[in-house]
Structures are given as C-alpha cells and as structure tokens.
One Martini backbone bead per residue (centre of mass of N, CA, C, O) as a GRO file, in nm:
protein
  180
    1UNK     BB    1  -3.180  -3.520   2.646
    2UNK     BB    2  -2.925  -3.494   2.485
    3UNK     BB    3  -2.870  -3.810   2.463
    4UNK     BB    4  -3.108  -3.873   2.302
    5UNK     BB    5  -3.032  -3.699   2.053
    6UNK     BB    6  -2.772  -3.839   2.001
    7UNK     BB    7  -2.870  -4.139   1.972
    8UNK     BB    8  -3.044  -4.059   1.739
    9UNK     BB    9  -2.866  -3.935   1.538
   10UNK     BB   10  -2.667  -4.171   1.514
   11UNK     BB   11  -2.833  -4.389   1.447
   12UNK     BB   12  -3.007  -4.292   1.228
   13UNK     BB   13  -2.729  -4.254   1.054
   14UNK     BB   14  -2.654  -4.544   1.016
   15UNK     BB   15  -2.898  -4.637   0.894
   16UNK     BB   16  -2.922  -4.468   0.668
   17UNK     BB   17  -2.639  -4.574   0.526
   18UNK     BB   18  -2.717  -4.880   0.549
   19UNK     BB   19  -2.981  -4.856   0.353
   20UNK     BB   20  -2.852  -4.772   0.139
   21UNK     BB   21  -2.633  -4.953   0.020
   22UNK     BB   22  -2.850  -5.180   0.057
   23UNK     BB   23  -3.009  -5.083  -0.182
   24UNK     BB   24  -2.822  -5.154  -0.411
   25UNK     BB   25  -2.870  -5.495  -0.396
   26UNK     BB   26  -3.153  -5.475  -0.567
   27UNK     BB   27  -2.971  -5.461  -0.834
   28UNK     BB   28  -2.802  -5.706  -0.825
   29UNK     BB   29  -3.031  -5.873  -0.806
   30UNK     BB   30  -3.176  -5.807  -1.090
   31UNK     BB   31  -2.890  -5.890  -1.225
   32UNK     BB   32  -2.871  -6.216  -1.139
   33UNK     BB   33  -3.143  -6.284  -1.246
   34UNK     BB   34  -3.112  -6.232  -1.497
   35UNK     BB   35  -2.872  -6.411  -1.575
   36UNK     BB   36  -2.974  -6.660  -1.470
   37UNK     BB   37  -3.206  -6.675  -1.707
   38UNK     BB   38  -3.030  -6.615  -1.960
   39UNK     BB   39  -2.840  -6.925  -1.889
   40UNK     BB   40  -3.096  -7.095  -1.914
   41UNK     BB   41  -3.234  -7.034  -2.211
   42UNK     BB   42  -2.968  -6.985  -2.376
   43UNK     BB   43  -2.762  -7.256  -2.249
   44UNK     BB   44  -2.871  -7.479  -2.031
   45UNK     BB   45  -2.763  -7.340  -1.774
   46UNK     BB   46  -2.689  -7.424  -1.428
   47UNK     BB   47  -2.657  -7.265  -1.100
   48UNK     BB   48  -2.580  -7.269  -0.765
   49UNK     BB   49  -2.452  -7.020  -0.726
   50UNK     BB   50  -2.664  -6.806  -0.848
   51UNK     BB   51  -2.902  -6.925  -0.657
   52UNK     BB   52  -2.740  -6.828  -0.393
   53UNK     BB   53  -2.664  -6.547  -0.402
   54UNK     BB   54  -2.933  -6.478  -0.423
   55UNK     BB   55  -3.071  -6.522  -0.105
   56UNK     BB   56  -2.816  -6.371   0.017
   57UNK     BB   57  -2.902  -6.100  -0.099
   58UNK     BB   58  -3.210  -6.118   0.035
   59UNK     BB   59  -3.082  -6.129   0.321
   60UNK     BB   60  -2.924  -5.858   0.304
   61UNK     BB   61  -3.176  -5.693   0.292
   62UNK     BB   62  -3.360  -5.789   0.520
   63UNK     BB   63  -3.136  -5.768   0.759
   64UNK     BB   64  -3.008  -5.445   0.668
   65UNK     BB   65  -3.307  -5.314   0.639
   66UNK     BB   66  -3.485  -5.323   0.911
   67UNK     BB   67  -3.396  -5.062   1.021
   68UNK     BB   68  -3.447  -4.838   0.776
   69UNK     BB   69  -3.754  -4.919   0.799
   70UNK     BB   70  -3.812  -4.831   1.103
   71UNK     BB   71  -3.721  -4.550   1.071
   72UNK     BB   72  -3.928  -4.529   0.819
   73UNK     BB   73  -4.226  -4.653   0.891
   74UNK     BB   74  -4.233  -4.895   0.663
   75UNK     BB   75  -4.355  -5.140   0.828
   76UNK     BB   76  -4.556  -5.373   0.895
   77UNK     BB   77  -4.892  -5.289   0.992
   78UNK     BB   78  -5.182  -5.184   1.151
   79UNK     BB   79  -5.344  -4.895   1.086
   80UNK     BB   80  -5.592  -4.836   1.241
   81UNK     BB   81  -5.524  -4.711   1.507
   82UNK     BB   82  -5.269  -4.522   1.448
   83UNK     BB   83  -5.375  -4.301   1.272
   84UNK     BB   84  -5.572  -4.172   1.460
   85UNK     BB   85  -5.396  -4.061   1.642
   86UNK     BB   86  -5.164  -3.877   1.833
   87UNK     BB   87  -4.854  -3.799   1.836
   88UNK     BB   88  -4.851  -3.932   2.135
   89UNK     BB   89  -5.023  -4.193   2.072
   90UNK     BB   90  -4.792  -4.303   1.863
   91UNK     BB   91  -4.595  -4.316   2.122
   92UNK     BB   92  -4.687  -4.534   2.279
   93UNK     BB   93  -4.702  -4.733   2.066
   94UNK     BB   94  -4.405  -4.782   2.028
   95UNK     BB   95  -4.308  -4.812   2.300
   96UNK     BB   96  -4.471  -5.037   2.396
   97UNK     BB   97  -4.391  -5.218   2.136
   98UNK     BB   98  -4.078  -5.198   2.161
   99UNK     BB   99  -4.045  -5.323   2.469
  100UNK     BB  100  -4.230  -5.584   2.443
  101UNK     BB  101  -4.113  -5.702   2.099
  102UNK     BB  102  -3.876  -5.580   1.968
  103UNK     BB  103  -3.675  -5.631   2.166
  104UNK     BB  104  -3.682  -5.920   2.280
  105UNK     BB  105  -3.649  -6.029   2.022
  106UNK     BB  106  -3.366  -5.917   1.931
  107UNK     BB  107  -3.239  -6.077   2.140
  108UNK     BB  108  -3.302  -6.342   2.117
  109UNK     BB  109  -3.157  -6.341   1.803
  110UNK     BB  110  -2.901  -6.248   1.917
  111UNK     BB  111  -2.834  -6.491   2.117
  112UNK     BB  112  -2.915  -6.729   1.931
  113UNK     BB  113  -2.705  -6.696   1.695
  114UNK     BB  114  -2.411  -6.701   1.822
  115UNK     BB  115  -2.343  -7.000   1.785
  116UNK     BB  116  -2.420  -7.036   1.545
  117UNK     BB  117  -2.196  -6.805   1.382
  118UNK     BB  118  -1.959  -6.977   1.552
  119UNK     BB  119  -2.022  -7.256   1.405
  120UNK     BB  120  -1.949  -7.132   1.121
  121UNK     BB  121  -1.652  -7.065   1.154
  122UNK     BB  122  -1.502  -7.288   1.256
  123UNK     BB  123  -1.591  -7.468   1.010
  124UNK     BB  124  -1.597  -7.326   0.756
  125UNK     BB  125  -1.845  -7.279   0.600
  126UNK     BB  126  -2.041  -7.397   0.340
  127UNK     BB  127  -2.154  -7.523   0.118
  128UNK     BB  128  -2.351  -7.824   0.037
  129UNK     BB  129  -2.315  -7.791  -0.268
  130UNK     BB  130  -2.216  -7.785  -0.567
  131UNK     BB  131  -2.105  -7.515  -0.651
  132UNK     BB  132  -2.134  -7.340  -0.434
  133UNK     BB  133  -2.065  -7.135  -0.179
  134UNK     BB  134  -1.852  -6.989   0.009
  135UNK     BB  135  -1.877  -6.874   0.315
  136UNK     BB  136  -2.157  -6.852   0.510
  137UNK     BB  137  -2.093  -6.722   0.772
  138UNK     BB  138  -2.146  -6.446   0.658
  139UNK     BB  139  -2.446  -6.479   0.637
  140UNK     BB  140  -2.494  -6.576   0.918
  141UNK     BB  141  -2.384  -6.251   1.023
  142UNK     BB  142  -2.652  -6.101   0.930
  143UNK     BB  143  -2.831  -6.161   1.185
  144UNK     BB  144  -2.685  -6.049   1.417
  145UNK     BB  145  -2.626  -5.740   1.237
  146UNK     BB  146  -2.924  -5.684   1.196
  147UNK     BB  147  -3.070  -5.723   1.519
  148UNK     BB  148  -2.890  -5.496   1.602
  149UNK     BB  149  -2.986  -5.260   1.431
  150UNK     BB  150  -3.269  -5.325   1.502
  151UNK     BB  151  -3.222  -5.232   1.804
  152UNK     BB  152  -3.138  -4.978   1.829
  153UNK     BB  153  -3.354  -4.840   1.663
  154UNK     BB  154  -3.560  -4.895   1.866
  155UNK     BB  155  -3.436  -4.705   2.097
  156UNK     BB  156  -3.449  -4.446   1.917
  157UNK     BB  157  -3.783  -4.494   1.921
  158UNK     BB  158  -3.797  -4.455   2.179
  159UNK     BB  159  -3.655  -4.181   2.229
  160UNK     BB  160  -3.841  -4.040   2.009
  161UNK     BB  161  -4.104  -4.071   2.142
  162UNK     BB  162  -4.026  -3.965   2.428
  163UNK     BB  163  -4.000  -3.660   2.309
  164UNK     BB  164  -4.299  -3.639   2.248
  165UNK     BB  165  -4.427  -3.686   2.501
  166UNK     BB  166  -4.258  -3.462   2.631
  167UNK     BB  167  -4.221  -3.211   2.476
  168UNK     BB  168  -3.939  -3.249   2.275
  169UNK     BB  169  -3.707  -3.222   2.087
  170UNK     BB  170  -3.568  -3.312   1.813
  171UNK     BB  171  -3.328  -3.384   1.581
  172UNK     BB  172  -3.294  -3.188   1.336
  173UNK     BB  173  -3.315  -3.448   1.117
  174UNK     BB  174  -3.569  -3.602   1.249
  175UNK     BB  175  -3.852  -3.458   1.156
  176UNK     BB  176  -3.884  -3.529   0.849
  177UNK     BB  177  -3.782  -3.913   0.901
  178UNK     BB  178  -4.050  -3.912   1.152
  179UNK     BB  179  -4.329  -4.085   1.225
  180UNK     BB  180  -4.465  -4.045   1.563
   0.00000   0.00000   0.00000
C-alpha cells in the first residue's frame, strides 16, 4: 500500500506543477490574440505566425493539461449515474473505466505518436506557409508528452480508486484534492 501512496503523491505532484504552469499559456494564448485581432484591424497585417503560435498555444494547454483535468476530475463525462453511486461506487467506476479506455487509448496514442515525432525530428520539420513558425517538431512532441503524463495520471486514479476500494487512507495532500 505504502508504494500506491507514493506514486499517487509522486504523480499527483507533476501533474499538479505542470497543470498550473500551463495554466500560465491561457494568458498568453489570450494576448497573443488580442494583438493578432489589433494588427489586423490596426494596420492591415495578417500573420501566420501569430495565426500558429494560437494553435500551438492551444494545443499544449490541452495535451499538457489533460492530466491536471483529470487528477482534478474536471475532464467531461455524463455524471447521471456516477455522482449517485457511494464512493466505493464511483471508485469502480475509474478503475474499471480507467483500465478499459483510458489507459489503452494512452498507449495506443503514445505508441503511435513516436515515429510521427521522430520523423518530424528528422526531418527538422517546421511550418509549410511561409512565413510560419519553424521547428513544428516541438509542438508534435507534446502528442506523446501530454498522453504519457495523462497515463502516468490515469494509473494514479487507478491506484487511488483502489485504495478507497479497499478503504486504506490516500496520501495526505490527495484527500481534499481527488474526488472519487
């Protein structure tokens, strides 16, 4: 028991760390647009690098943040039946949602991600528009970066359903921070 608390603590802590950093990329993502909006209607300039970078931004707030979502149990789903269950029930219902869908989607995204991302390293890939951002490879590293933290995470949930399951305590910062 004593190692599903630490890597629920282990986990729950990166994910926390880097869900709040990422946090930070929505501010930036909401000023990269206002200036995109102010230099198209001030003076006539479109960008398509402003145009990527939105995107970009965009897109590592959502793979890099999709572990934070799901540790805090904010991610989308039909709550009709899972919030009447008692907390034994809804602790059934990660492990065994967790262990059918979400963790095989994981590999199987994180398996087929990586020659996608080694060959856009290769190739030094970056923008097709002129004018675009260039070393897009990065931004296609965060395919595999986001769904291995949101595997990481989904075992955490695993382990911490399992621990309400058999009623043994959770590590003392999960207690007010994971609702299952």
């Amino acid at each position: 028991m004593k190692f599903l608390q630490t890597y629920i603590h282990i986990v729950n802590q990166i994910n926390e760390n880097l869900g709040r950093a990422i946090a930070w990329l929505s501010s930036i993502l909401v000023i990269v647009i206002c200036l995109d909006v102010a230099i198209k209607n001030i003076f006539s300039i479109s960008s398509v690098a402003f145009f990527e970078l939105q995107w970009h931004l965009f897109a590592l707030i959502f793979l890099l943040g999709a572990a934070y979502t799901l540790k805090h149990d904010k991610h989308v789903r039909v709550d009709v039946f899972y919030q009447k269950l008692s907390p034994k029930g809804q602790a059934w219902v990660n492990i065994i949602g967790s262990i059918i869908f979400l963790i095989p989607f994981c590999i199987i995204i994180i398996k087929s991600s990586l020659p996608y991302v080694a060959t856009s390293y290769k190739l030094a890939e970056g923008s097709n528009d002129a004018g675009g951002l260039p070393a897009r490879y990065i931004i296609k590293s965060s395919i595999f970066i986001g769904f291995f933290f949101l595997l990481i995470q989904g075992i955490s949930l695993i382990f911490s359903s399992l621990l309400t399951v058999l009623d043994k305590p959770q590590p003392d910062n999960e207690k007010d921070s994971n609702r299952v």
